[in-house]
DSSP file (Angstrom, degrees, kcal/mol; ACC not computed):
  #  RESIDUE AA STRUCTURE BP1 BP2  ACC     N-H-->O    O-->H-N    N-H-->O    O-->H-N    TCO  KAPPA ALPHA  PHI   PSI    X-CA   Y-CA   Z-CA
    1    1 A X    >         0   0    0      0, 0.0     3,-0.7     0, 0.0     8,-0.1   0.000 360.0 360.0 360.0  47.0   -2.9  -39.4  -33.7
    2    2 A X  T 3   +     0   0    0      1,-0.2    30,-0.0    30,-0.0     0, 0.0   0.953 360.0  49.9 -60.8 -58.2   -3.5  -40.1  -37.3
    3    3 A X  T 3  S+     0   0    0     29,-0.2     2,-0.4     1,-0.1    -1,-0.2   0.744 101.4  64.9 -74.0  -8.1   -1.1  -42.4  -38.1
    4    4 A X  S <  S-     0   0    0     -3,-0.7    -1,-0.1    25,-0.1    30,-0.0  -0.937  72.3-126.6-123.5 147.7   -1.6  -45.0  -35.1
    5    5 A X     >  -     0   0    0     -2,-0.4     4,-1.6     1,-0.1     5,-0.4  -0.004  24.3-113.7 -40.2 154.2   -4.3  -47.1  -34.4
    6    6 A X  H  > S+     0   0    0      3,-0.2     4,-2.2     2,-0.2    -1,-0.1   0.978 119.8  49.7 -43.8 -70.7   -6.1  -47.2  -30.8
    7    7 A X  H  > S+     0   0    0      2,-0.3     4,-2.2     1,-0.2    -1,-0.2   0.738 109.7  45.9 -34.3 -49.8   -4.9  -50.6  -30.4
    8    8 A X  H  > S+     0   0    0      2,-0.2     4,-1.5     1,-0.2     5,-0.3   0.959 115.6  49.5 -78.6 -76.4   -1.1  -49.9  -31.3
    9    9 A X  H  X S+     0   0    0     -4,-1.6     4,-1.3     1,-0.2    -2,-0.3   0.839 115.2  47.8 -46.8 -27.0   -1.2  -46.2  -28.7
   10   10 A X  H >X S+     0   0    0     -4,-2.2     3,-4.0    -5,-0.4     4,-2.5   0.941 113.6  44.6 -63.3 -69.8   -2.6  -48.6  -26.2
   11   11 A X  H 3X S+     0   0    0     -4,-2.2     4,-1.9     1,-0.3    -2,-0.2   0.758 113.8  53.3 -15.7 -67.8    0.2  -51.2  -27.0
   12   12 A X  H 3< S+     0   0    0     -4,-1.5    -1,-0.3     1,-0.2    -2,-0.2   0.850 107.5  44.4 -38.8 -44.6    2.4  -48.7  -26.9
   13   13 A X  H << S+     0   0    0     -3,-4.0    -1,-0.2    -4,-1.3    -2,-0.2   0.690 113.4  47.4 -87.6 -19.8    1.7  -47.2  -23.5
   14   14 A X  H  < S+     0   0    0     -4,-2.5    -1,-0.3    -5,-0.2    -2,-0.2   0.668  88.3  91.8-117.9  10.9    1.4  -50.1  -21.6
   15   15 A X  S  < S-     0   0    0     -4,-1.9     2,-0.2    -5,-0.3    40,-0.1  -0.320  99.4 -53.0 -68.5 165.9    4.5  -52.2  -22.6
   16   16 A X        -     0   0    0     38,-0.3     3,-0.3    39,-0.2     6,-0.2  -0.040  42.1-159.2 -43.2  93.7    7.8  -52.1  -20.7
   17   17 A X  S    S+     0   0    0      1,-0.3     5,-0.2    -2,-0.2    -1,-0.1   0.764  86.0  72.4 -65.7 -15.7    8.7  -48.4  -20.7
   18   18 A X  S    S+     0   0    0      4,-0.1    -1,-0.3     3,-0.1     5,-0.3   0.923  78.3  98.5 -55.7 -58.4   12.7  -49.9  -20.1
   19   19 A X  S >> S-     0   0    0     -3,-0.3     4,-1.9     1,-0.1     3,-0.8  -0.131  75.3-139.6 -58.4 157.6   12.8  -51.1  -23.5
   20   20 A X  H 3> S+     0   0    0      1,-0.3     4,-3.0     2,-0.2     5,-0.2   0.824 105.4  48.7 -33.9 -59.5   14.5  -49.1  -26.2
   21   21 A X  H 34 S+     0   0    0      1,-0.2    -1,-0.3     2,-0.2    34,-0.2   0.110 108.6  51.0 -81.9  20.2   12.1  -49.7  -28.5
   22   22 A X  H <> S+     0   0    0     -3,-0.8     4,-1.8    -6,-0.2    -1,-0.2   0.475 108.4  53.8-149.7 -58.4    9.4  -48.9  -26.3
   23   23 A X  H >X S+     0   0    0     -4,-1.9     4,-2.1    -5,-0.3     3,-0.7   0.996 110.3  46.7 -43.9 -59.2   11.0  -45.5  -25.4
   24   24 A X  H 3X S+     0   0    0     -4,-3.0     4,-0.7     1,-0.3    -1,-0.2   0.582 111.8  52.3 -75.8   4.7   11.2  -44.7  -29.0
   25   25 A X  H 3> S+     0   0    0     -5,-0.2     4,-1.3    28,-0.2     3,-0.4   0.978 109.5  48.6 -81.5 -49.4    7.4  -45.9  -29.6
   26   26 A X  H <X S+     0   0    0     -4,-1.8     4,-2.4    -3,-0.7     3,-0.4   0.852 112.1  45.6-118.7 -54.1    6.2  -43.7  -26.8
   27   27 A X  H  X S+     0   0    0     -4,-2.1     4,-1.2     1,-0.2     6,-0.4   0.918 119.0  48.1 -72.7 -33.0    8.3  -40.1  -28.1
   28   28 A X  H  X>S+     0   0    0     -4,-0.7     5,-3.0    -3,-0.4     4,-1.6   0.861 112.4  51.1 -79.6 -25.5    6.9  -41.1  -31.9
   29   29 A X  H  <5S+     0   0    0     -4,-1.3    -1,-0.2    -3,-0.4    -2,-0.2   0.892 115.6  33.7 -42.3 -59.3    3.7  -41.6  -30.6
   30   30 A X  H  <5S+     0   0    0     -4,-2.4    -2,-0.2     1,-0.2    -1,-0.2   0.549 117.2  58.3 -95.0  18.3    3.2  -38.6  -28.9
   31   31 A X  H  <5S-     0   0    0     -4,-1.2    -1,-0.2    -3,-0.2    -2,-0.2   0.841 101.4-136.2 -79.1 -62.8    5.4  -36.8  -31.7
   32   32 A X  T  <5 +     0   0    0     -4,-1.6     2,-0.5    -5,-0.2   -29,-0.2   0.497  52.2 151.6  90.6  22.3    2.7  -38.1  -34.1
   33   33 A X      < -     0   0    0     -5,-3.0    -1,-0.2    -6,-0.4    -2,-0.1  -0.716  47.7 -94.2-100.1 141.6    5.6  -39.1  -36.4
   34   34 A X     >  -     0   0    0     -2,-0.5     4,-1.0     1,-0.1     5,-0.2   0.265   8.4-143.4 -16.1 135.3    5.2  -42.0  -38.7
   35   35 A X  H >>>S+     0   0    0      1,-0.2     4,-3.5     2,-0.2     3,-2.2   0.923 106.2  52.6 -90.4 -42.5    6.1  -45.4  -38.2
   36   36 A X  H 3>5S+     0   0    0      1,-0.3     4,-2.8     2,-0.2    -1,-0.2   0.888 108.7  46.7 -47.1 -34.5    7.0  -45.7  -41.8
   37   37 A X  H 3>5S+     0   0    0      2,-0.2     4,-1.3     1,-0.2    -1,-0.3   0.722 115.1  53.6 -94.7   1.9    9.5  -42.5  -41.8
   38   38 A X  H <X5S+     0   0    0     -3,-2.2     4,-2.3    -4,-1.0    -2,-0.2   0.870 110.7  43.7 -83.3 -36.0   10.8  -44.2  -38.4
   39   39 A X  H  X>S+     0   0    0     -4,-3.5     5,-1.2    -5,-0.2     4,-0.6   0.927 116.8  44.7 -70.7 -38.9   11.4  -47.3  -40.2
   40   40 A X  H ><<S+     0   0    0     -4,-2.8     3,-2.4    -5,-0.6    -1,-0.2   0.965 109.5  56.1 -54.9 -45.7   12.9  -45.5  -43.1
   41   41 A X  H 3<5S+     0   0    0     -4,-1.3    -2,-0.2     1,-0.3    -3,-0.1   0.938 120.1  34.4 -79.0 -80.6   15.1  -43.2  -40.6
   42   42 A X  H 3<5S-     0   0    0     -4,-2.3    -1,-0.3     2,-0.1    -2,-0.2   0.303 114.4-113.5 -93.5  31.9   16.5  -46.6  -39.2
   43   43 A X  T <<5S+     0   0    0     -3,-2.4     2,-0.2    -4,-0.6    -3,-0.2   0.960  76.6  97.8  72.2  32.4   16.6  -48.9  -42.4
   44   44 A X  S   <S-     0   0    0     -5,-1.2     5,-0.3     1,-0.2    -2,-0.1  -0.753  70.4 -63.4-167.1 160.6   14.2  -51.3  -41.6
   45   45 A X     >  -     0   0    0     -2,-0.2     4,-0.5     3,-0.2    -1,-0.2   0.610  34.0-125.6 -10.8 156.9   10.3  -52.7  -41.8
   46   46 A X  T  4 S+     0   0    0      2,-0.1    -1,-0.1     3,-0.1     4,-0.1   0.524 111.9  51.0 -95.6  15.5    7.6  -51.2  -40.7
   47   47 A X  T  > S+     0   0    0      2,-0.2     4,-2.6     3,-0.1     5,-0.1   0.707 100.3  57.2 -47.2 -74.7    6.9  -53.9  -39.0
   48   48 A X  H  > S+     0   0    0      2,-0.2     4,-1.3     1,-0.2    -3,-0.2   0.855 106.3  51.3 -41.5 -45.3    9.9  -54.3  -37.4
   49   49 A X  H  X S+     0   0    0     -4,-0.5     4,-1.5    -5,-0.3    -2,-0.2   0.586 106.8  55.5 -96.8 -27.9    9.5  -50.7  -35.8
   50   50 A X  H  > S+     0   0    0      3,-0.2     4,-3.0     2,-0.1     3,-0.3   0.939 109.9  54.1 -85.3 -32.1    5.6  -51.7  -34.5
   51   51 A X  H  X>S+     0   0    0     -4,-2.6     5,-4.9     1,-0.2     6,-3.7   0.735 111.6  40.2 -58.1 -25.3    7.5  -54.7  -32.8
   52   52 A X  H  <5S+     0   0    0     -4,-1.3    -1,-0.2     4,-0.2   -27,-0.2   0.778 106.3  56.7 -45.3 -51.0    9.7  -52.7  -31.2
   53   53 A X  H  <5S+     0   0    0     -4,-1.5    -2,-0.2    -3,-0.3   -28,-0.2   0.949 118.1  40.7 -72.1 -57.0    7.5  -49.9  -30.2
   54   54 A X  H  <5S-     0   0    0     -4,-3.0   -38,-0.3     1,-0.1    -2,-0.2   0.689 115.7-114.7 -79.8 -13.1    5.3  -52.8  -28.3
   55   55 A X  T  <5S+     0   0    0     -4,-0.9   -39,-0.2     2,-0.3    -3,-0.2   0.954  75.0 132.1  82.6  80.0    8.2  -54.6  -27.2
   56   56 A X  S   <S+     0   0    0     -5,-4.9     2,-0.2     1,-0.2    -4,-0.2   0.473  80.4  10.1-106.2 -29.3    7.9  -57.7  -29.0
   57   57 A X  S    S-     0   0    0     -6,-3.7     2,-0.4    -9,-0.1    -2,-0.3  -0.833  82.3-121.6-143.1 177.6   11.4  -57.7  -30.2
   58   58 A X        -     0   0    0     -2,-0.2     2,-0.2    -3,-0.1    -6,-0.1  -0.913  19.1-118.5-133.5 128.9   14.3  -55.5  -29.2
   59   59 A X        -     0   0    0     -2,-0.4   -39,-0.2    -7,-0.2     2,-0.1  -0.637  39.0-140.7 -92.2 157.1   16.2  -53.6  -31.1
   60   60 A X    >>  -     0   0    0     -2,-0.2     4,-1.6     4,-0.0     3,-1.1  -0.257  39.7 -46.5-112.6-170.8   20.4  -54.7  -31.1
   61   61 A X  T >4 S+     0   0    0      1,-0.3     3,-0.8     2,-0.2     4,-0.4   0.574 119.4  22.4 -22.1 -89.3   23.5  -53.3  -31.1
   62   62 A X  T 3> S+     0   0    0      1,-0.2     4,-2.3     2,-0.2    -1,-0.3   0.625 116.6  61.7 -55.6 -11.6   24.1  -50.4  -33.6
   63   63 A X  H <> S+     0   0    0     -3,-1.1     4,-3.7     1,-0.3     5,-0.3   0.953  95.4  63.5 -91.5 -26.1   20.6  -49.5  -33.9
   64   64 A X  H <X S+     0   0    0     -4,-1.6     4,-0.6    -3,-0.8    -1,-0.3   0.787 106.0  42.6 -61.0 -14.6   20.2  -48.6  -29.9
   65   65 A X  H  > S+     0   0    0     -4,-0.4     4,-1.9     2,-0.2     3,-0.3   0.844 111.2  53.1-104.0 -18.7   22.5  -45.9  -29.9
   66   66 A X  H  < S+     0   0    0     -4,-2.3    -1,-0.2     1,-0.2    -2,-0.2   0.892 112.7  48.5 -72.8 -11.0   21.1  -44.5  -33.2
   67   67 A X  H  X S+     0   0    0     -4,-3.7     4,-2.0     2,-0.2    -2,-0.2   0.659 108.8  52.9 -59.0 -21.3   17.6  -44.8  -31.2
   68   68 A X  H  X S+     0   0    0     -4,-0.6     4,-1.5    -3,-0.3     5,-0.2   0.961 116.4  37.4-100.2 -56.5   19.2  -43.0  -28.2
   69   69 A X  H  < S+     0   0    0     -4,-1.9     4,-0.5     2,-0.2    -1,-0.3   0.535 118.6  47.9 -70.6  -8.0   20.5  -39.9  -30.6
   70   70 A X  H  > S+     0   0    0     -5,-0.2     4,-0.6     2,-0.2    -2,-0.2   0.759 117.7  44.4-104.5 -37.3   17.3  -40.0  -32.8
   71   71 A X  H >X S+     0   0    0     -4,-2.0     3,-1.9     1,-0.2     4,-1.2   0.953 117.0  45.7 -57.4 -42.6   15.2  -40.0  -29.2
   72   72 A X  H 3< S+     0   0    0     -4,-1.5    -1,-0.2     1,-0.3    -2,-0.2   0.654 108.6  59.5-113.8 -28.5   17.7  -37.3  -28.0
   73   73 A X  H 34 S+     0   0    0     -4,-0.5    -1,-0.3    -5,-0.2    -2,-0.2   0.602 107.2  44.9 -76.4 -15.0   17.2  -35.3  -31.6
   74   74 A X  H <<        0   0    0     -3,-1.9    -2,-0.3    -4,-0.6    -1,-0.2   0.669 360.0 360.0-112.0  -8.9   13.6  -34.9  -31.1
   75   75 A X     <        0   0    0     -4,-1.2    -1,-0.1     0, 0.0    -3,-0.1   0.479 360.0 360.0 -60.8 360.0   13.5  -33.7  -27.3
């Protein structure tokens, strides 16, 4: 788990496993993949992408279904 903090896999694992962004925390987590080459991958912060993964904010329209094929690309 090199790139995430305790604090952030905790975050992750116990927020709302329904969210989008929450899913796609929990497969990059246990991936080990970056948040930074997830925030590059969809075009925005890395920042944005830890609010997501704890499911402080929600990700909208176009970007769930390119979470749901990028989830669906790493399975």
């Amino acid at each position: 788990m090199q790139g995430y903090t305790i604090r952030i896999a905790k975050g992750i694992k116990e927020a709302d496993g329904n969210l989008m962004g929450v899913k796609l925390g929990r497969v990059c987590l246990a991936q080990d993949i970056p948040v930074a080459a997830v925030a590059e991958a969809f075009g925005v912060t890395r920042q944005t992408i830890y609010y997501w993964f704890l499911g402080k904010s929600e990700p909208r329209g176009p970007a769930c279904e390119a979470i749901e094929a990028y989830i669906a690309n790493l399975a």
